[in-house]
Residue frames as qw, qx, qy, qz and C-alpha x, y, z in Angstrom:
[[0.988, 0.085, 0.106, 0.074, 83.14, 97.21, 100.67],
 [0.368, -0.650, 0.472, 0.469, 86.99, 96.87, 100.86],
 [0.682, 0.717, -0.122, -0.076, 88.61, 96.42, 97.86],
 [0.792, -0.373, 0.120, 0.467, 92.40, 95.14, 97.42],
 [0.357, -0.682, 0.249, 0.589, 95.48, 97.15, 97.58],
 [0.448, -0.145, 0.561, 0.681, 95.92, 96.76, 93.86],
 [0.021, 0.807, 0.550, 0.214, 92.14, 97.66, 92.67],
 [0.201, -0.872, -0.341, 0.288, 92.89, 100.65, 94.98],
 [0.323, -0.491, 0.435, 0.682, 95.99, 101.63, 93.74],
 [0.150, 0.422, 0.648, 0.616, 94.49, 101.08, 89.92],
 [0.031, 0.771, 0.629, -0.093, 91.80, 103.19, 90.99],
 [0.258, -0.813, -0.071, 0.518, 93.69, 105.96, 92.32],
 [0.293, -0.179, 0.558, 0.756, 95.97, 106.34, 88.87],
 [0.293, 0.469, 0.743, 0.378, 92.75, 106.13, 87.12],
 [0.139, -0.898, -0.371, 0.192, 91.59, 109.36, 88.77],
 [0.284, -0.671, 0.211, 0.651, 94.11, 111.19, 87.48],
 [0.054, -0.222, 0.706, 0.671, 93.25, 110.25, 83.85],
 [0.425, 0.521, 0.551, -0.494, 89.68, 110.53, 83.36],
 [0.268, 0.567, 0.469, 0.623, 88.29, 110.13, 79.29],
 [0.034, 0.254, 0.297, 0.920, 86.73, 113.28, 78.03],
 [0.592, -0.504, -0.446, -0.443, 82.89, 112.27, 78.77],
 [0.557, -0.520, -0.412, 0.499, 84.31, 110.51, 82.94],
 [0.275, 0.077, -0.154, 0.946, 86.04, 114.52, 82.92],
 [0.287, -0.357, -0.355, -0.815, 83.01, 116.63, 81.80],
 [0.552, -0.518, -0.530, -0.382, 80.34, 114.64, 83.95],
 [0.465, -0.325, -0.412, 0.714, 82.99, 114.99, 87.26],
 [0.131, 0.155, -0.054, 0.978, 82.37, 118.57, 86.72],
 [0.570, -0.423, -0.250, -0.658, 78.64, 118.51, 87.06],
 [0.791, -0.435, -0.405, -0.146, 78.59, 115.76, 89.73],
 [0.541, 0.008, -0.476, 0.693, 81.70, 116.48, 92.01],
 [0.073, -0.064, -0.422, 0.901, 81.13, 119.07, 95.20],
 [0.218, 0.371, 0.687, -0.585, 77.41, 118.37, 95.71],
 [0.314, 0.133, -0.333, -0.879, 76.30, 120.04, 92.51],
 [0.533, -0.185, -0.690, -0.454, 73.44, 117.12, 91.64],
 [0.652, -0.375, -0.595, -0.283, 70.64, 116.80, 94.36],
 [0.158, -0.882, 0.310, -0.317, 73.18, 118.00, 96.71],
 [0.925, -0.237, 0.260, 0.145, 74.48, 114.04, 97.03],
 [0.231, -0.808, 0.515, 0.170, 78.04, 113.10, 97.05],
 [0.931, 0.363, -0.009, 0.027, 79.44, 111.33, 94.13],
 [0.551, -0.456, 0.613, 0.336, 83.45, 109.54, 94.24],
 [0.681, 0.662, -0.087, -0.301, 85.05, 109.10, 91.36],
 [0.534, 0.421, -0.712, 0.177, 87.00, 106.01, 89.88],
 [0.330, -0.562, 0.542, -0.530, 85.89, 104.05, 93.21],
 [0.365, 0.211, -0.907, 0.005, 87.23, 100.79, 93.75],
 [0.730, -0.076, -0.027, -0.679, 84.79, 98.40, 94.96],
 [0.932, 0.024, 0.338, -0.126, 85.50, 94.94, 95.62],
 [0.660, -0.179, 0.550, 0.480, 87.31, 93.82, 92.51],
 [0.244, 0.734, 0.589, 0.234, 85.97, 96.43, 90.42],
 [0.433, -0.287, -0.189, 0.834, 86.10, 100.10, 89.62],
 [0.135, 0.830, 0.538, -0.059, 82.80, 102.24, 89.61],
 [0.322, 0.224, 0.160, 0.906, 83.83, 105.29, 87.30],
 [0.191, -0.246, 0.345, -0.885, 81.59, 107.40, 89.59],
 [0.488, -0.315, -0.808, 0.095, 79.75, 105.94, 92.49],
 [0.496, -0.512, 0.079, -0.697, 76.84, 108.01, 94.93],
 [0.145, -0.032, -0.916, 0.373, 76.84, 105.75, 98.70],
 [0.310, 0.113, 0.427, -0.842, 73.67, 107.48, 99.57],
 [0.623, 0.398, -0.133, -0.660, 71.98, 106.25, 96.70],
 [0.817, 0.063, 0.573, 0.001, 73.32, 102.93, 96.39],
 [0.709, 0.654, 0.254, -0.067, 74.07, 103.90, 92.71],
 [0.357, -0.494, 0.317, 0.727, 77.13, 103.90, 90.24],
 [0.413, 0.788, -0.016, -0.456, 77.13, 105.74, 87.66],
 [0.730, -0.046, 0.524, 0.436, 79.27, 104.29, 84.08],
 [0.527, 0.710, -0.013, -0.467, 79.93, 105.91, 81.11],
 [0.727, 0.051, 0.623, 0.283, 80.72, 103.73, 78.10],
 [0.039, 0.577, -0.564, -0.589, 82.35, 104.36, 75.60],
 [0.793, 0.281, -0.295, -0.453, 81.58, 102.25, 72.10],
 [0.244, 0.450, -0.845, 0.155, 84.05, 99.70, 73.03],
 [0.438, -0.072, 0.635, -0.632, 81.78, 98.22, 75.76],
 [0.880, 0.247, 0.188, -0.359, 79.44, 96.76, 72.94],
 [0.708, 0.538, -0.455, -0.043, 81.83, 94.64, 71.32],
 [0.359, 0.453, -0.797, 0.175, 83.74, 91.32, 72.14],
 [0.483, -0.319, -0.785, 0.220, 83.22, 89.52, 75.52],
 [0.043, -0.212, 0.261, -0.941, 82.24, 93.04, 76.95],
 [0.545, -0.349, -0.082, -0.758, 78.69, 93.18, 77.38],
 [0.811, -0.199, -0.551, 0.011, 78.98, 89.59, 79.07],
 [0.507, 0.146, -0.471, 0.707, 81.83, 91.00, 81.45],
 [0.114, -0.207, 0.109, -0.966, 79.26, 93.60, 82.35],
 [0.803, -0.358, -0.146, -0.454, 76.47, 91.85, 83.06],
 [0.713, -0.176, -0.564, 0.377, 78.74, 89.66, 85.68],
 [0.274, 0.316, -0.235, 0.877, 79.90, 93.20, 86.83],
 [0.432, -0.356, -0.191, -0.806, 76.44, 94.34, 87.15],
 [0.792, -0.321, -0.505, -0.124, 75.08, 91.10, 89.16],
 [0.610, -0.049, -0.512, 0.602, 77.93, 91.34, 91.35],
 [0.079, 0.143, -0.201, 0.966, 77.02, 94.70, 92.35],
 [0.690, -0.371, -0.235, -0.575, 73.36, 94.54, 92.22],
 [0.762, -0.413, -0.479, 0.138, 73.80, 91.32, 94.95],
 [0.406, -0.258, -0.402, 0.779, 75.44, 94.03, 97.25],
 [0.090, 0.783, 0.531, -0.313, 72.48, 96.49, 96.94],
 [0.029, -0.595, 0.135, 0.791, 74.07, 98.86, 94.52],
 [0.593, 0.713, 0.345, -0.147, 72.17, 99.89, 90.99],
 [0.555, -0.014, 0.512, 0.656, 74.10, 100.33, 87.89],
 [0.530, 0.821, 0.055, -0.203, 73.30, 103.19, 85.16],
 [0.426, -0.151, 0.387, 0.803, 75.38, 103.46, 82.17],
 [0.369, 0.819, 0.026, -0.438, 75.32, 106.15, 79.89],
 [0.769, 0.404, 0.200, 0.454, 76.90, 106.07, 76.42],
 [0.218, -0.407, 0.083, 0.883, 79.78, 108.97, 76.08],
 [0.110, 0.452, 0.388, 0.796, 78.29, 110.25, 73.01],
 [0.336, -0.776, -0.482, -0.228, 75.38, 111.41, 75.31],
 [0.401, -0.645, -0.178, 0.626, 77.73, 113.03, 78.05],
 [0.238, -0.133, 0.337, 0.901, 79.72, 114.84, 75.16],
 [0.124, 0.416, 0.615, 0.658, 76.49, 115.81, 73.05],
 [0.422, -0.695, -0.306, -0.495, 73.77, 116.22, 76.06],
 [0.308, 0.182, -0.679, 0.640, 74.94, 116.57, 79.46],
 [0.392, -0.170, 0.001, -0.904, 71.62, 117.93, 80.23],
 [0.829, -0.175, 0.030, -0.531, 69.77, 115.00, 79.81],
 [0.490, 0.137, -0.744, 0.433, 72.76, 112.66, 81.17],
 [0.090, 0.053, 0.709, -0.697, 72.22, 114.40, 84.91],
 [0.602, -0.090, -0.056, -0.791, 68.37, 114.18, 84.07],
 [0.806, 0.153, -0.566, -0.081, 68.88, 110.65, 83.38],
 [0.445, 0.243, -0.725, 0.466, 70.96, 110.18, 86.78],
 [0.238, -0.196, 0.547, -0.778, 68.84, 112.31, 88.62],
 [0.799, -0.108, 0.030, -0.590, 65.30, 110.50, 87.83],
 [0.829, -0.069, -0.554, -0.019, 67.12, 107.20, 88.73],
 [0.143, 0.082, -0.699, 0.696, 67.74, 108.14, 92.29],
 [0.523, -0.100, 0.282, -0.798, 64.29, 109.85, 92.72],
 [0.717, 0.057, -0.477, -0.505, 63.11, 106.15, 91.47],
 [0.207, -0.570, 0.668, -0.432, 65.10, 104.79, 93.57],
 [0.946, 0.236, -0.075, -0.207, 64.75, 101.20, 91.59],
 [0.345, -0.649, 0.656, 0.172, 67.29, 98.89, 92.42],
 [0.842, 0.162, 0.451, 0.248, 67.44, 97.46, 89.09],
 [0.595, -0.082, 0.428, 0.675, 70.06, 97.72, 86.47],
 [0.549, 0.782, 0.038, -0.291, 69.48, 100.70, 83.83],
 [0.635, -0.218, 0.511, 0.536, 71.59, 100.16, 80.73],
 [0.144, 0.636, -0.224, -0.724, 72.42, 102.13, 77.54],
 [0.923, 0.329, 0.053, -0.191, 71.93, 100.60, 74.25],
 [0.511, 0.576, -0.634, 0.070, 75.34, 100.06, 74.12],
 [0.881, -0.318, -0.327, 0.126, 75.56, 97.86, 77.23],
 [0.321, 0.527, -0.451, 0.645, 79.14, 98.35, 79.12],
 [0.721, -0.556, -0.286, 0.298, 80.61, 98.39, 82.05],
 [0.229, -0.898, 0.369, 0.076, 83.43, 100.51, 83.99],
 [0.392, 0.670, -0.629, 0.047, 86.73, 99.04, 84.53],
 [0.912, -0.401, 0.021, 0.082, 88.06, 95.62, 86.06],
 [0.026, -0.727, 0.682, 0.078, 91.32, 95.77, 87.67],
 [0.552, 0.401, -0.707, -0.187, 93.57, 93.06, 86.31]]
């Protein structure tokens, strides 16, 4: 799905400034390491930007930060989420504490929602989304 010239550009700056937790989990998912599928990071999407996204799998990946539960977020995310789900792709979020604490059972978590290979929404207890460009 194209995406416009400004999403892409936002995207492309974002990749160069990954939080802590988006860093860490690039390291495990980037060059095939998980399952041996290919995961993009900070990929722009429509009007939208999937802070790592698998094509093979239909599936992006989020990690949220506490911010996500609070304000008009979790609403912003569930639009996010619909929007994507009606183009066949599945949402996980993780919470950062969980990248930063367990990383282990983050990619456990990622992998046993490919092998499920459920195209509905998982969601952390914090809710969240990624990023919308302006």
């Amino acid at each position: 799905m194209e995406a416009p010239p400004r999403t892409r550009a936002f995207a492309k700056s974002l990749r160069r400034q990954l939080t802590l937790p988006e860093g860490l989990l690039w390291r495990q998912l980037k060059a095939r390491q998980l399952l041996g599928l290919h995961f993009r990071k900070q990929h722009p999407m429509g009007p939208y930007i999937l802070d790592f996204y698998c094509d093979s799998a239909q599936l992006c990946v989020e990690v949220d930060s506490y911010v996500h539960g609070t304000e008009d977020r979790p609403e912003r995310d569930d639009r996010r989420d619909a929007w994507l789900l009606s183009h066949g792709i599945k949402t996980l979020r993780l919470s950062a504490r969980l990248v930063l604490k367990d990383m282990d059972a983050a990619l456990r978590t990622i992998q046993a929602e490919i092998e499920a290979g459920d195209p509905q929404p998982s969601c952390s207890p914090l809710g969240g989304a990624g990023r919308e460009a302006d």
